[in-house]
N, C-alpha and C positions, 0 to 999 in steps of 0.2 A: 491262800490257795495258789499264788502266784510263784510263793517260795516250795510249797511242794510240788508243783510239776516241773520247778526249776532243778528242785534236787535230784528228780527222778529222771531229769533229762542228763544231766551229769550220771548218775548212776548207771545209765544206760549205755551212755559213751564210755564209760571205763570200762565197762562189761566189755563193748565193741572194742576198745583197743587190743585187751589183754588176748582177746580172741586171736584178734591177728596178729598179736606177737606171739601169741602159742604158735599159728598154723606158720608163721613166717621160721620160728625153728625149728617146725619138724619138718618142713620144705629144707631146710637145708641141712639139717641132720641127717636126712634121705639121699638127697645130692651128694654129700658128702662122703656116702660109705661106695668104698673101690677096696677091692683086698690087695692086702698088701702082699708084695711079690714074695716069694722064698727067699731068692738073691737077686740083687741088684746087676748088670749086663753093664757096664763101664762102656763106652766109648769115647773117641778124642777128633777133634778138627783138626788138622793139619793145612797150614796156610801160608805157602809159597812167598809170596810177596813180605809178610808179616817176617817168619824167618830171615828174609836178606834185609828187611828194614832194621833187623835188631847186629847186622855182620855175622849171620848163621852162614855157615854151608850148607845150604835149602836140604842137600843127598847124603851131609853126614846127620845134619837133624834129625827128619827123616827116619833112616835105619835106628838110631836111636831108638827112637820112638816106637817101633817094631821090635828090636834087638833089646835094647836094655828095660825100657816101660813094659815090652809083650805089651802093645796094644793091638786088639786082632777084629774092633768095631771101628770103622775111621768115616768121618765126612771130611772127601776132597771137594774141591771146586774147582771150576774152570774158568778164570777170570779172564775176561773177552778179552783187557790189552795183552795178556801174556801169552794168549792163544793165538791171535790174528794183531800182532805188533803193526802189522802195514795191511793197506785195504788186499785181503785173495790170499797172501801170502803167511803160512799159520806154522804157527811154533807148537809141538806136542813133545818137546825132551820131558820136561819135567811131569806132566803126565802120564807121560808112554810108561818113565818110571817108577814112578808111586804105583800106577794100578800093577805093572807088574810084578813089584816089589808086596803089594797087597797078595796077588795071586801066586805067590812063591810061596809067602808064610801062612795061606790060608784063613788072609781076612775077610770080611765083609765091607764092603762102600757104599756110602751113601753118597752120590756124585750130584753135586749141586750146578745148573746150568743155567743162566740166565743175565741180565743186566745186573742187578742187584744181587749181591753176593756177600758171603760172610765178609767181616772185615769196614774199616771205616775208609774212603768217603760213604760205603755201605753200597753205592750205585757204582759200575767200574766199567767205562767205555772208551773206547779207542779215542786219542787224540784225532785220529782223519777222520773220526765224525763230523767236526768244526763244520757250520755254514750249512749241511744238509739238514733238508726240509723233514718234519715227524715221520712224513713215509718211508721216506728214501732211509731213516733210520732202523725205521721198526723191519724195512724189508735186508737191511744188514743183518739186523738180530738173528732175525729166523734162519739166516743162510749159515751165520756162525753155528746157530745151537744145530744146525742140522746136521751142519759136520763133524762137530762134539761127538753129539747122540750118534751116530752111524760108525763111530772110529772106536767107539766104547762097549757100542751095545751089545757086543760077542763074549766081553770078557765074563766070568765066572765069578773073579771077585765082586764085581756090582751087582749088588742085591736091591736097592731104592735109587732112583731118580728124585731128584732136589729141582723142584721149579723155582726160579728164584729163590729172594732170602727175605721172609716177613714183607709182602709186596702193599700188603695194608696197613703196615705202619708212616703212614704216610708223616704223622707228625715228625718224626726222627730223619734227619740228614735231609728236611725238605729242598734246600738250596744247590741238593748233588741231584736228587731223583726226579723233585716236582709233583705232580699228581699221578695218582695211580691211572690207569687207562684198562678198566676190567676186562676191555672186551680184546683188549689186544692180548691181555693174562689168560685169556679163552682159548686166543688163537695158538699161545706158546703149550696150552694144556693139550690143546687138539693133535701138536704136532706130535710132541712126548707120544701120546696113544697111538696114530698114525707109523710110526718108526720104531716103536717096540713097545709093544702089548702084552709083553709078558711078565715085566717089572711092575710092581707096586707106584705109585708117584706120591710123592711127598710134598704139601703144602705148608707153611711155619708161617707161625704169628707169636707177636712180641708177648709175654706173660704176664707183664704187668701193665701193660698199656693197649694190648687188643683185645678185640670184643671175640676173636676166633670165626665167628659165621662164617666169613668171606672164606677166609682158609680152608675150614673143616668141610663146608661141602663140597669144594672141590677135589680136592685130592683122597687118594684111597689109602692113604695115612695123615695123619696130621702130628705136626712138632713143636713144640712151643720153648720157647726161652726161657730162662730162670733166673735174674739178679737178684741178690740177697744183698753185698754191700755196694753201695751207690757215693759219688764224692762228686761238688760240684763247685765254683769258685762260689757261690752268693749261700749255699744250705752247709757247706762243710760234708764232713762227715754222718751220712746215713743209712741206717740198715730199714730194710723194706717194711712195713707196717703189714702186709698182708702175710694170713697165716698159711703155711703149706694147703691146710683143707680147702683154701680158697680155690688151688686149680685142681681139685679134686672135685667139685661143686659146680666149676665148671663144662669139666669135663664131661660128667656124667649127664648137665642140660643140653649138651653140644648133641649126646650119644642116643639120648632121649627122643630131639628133635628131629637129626639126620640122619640117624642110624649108626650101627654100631659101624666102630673101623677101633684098628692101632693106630694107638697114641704114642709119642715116644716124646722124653724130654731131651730135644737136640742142640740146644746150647744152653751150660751148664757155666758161669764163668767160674774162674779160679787166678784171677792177671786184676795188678791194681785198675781200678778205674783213672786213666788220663790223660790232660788236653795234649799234652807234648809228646813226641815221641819217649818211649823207654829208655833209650841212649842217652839222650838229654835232662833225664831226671836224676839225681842223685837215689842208690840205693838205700837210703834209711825215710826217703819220703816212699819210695814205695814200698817199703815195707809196714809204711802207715796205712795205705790202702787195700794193701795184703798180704795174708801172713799165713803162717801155719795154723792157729785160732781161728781165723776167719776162716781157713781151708777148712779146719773140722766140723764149726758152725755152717758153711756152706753144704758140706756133706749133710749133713744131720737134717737140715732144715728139708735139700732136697729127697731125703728117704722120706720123710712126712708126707711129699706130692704123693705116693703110690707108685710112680714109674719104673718098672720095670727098668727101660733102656734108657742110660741117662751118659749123655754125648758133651763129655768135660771140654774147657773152653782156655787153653795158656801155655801148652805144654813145650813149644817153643819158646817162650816168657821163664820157664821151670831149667830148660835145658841151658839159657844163657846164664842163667844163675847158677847153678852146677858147674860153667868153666870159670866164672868169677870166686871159686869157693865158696858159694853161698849152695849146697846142695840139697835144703831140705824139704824143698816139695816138691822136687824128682823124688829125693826117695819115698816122702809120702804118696805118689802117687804109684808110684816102684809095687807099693803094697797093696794097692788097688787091681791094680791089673795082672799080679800075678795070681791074687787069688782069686780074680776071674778065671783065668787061664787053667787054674787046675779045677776050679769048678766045672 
């Protein structure tokens, strides 16, 4: 008797698991279905600092990038030391130009403001911050982004505002950012609405390593990141284990919970993954990290997300390689964006 209610109890539990492995795939086979766009919308980041780190001419890159890529989707950023170099006293050359040079060729901008910004240490703050107290910091920020936001907010070619850059990935560049402070990330959101209400705002979280919440119910778009190949000195060489469907899956419980908004996928990388600068690395290691294969593979994997607008991530990394004679993903990218452009 003992062994028959034993069996039956097992029997039972098998039944119970198989249940939940059913309902647990049709939950995500459900999640999962987003329709897939007609064409894909290309955009590129464009990043000042990164340019003159590689000996670019930031303003021939640049028009490049406009002129020979025809990129006409861009996220600029306004990286606090390059804006306000000395405490009151603000630098706008290199922005005055980009957005004009945006509104000449009839781009769109996605204009990222804030502490944390595309690019690595990832957090970018004026050396005369030294010695001043979290206040007296956070009350700099706000005066910065204010004068950003008010000097930008007229132009035509800015289409979305960028609150910072992934402010909840706290794990990444902990020792540049520190801990998140949400309610101060409240106060940068309050001002954005405050000072122009009539842009969309964009919140971004890391795609393989954020949970999204924090981001997606703030802003009235949300953008997530996309790395496919990864390199690191202790794992080597890795490509991602998660499948495209996965921020598909996500997406659609994000869209569920908070409501519908645009998604866009805004950093797209296509530039080796490395600890040294590019200068300093010989060109056949990086072309270990990334290559024209990887670029295609990178492509491929990110049409599987469903995204529409997918915001490519190297293009000054493609342009130095083009004067070294190494030109082939400029040109591959050459073919991206013009057949956006005639699209």
């Amino acid at each position: 008797m003992k062994n028959f209610f034993t069996m039956k109890f097992f029997k039972w539990m098998g039944i119970v698991l198989i249940l939940i492995v059913v309902i647990v795939l049709a939950l995500v086979l459900f999640l999962a279905q987003k329709p897939k766009p007609e064409a894909i919308i290309y955009g590129m980041s464009f990043n000042t600092l990164y340019a003159e780190e590689l000996g670019l001419d930031w303003k021939e890159t640049y028009d490049a990038i406009l002129n020979d890529l025809q990129v006409r989707h861009l996220r600029l950023a306004a990286h606090w030391p390059m804006v306000e170099p000395t405490p009151g006293a603000y630098n706008f050359e290199e922005l005055d130009y980009q957005v004009k040079r945006a509104e000449e060729v009839g781009a769109e901008v996605v204009f990222a403001v804030g502490k944390r910004l595309p690019r690595w240490p990832e957090c970018h703050v004026p050396v005369w911050l030294e010695g001043m107290s979290k206040e007296e910091r956070e009350a700099k920020q706000l005066i910065y982004m204010e004068t950003v936001i008010n000097r930008y907010k007229d132009s035509p070619a800015i289409t979305v505002w960028q609150v910072e850059n992934e402010p909840f990935l706290e794990v990444f560049a902990f020792e540049h950012c520190g801990e998140l402070d949400t309610e101060f990330l409240d106060k940068e959101i309050a001002l954005f609405r405050s000072l122009d209400g009539t842009r969309p705002l964009l919140v971004t979280d890391s795609g393989n390593l954020g949970t999204w919440q924090g981001a997606y119910s703030r802003g009235d778009m949300f953008g997530t990141s996309v790395y496919v190949h990864f390199w690191n000195p202790e794992l080597g060489q890795f490509r991602t284990f998660l499948p495209p469907w996965f921020y598909r899956v996500k997406d659609k419980a994000l869209r569920l919970w908070y409501g519908d908004k645009e998604t866009v996928l805004i950093e797209l990388s296509a530039e080796p993954w490395l600890l040294e600068p590019v200068v300093e690395v010989p060109l056949e290691t990086q072309f270990t990290r990334m290559n024209l294969e990887k670029f295609e593979d990178i492509l491929a994997y990110a049409e599987g997300t469903h995204y529409e607008r997918q915001y490519l991530w190297g293009a000054e990394w493609w342009y130095w390689l083009q004067l070294k004679g190494r030109p082939e993903m400029w040109e591959r990218g050459k073919q991206l964006y013009v057949k956006e452009s005639v699209n």
